[in-house]
C-alpha positions in Angstrom: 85.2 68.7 88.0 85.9 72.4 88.4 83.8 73.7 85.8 80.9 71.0 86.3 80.9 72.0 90.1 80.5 76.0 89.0 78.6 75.4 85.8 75.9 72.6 87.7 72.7 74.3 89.2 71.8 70.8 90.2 73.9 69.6 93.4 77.0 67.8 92.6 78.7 64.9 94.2 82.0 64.0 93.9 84.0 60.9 94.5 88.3 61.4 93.9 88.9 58.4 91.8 92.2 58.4 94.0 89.6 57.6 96.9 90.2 53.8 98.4 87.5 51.5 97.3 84.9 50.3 100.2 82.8 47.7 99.8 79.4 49.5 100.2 80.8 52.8 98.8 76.6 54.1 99.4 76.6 53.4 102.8 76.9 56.4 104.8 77.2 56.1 108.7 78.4 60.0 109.0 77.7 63.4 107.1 79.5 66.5 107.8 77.6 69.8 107.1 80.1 72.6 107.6 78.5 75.7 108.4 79.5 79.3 108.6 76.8 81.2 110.0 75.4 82.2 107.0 71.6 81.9 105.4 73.9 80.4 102.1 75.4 77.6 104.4 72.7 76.5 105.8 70.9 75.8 102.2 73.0 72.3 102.2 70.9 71.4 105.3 68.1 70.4 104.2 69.7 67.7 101.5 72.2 66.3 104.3 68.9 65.9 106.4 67.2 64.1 103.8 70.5 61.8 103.3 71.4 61.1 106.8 67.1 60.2 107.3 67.4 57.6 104.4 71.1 56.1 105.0 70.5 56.3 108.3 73.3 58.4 109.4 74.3 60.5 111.9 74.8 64.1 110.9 77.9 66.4 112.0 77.5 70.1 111.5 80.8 71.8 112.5 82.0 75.2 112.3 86.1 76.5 112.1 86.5 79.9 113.8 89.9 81.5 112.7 92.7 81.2 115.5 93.8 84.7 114.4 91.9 87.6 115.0 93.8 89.0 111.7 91.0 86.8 109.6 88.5 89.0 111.2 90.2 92.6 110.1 86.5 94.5 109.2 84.8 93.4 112.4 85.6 95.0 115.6 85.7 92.1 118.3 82.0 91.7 118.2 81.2 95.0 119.1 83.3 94.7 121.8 86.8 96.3 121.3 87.6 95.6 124.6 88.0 92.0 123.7 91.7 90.8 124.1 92.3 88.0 121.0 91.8 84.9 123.1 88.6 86.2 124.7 87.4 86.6 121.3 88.0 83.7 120.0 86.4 82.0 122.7 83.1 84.5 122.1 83.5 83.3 118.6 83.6 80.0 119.7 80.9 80.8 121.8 78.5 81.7 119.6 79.3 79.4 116.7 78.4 76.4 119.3 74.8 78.1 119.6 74.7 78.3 116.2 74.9 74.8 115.7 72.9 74.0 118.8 70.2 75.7 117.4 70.5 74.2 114.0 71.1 70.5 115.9 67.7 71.0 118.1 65.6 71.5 115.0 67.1 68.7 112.9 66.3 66.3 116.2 63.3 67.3 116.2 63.0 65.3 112.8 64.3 62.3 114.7 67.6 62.3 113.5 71.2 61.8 115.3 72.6 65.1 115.3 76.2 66.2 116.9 78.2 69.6 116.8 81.5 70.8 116.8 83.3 74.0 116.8 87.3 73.6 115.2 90.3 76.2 115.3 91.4 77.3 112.0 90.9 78.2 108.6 88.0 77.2 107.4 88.7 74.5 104.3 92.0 72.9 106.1 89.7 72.7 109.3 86.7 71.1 107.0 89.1 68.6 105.7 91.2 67.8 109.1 87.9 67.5 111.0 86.3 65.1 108.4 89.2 62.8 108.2 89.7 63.0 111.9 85.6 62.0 112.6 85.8 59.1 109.7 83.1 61.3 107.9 82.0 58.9 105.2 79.8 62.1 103.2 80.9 66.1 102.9 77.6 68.1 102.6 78.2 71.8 101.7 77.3 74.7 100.0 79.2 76.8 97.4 78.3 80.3 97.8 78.4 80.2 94.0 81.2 83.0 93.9 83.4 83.3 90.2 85.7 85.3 88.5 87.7 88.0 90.4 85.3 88.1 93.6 86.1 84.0 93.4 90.2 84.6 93.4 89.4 87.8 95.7 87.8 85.7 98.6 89.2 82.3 97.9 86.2 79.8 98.0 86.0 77.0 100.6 84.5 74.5 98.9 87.4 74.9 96.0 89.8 74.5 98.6 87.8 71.8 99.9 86.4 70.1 96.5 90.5 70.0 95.7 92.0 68.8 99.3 89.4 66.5 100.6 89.7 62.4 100.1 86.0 62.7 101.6 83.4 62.1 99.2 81.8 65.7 98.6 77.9 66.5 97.6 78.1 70.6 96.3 75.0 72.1 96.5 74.9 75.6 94.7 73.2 78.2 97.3 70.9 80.7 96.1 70.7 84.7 97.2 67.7 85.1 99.8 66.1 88.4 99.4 
């Protein structure tokens, strides 16, 4: 699955043949699009739209924001270095809720049911937790598309995620804007 998933330019979904059966197993009633602020995350959008429009389903777009301030080691609080760690976090939190607010308003706008939420921790084990813990029925995200040493340099989500999650999971290769 790993090399399909990093090979594939197409989108790929994958069920865990571990997965219990259901007895529609192509009706979804929720899709989780985990975001992460970036123009590459939000490629998986548009395909989750399209899904939840057809099923119908309601569509989840979460975000984790690290509990530790040591995930953030490059970036000064914000610009603000007067920022104690909790305070940042909840400015993090903050602005990762307008984020997906602004993301939400656009995809109601298309008529669809649309709900946020902002998680503590790191991203994939957030991801995972959070889809288990909102009965997601369909993970919707994009791989960034990272391999070889920048892969195993940065650690990729959706590996972490494409290996840990019992969700069903629809990998959707983002491409570089310029």
């Amino acid at each position: 699955t790993d090399r399909v998933v990093h090979a594939a330019s197409a989108p790929v979904f994958i069920v865990r043949g571990s997965a219990a059966a259901r007895a529609d197993p192509a009706t979804f009633k929720r899709v989780m699009v985990p975001l992460d602020g970036s123009s590459l995350a939000v490629q998986a959008l548009p395909l989750a739209a399209d899904i939840a429009e057809r099923a119908p389903a309601e569509l989840l777009l979460m975000q984790a924001v690290s509990a530790s301030i040591d995930a953030y080691p490059a970036v000064a609080p914000l610009g603000r270095p007067d920022l104690m760690p909790a305070e940042f976090l909840r400015e993090l939190r903050a602005r990762a809720g307008q984020e997906l607010e602004e993301q939400a308003t656009a995809l109601r706008a298309r008529g669809l049911t649309v709900a946020t939420r902002v998680v503590n921790g790191y991203p994939a084990e957030a991801i995972v937790d959070e889809a288990e813990r909102q009965s997601v029925d369909l993970l919707v995200m994009a791989t960034h598309g990272y391999s070889g040493l920048k892969r195993w340099a940065l650690g990729s989500v959706s590996d972490k995620v494409l290996h840990a999650a019992v969700t069903p999971l629809l990998l959707v290769r983002a491409r570089a804007t310029s």
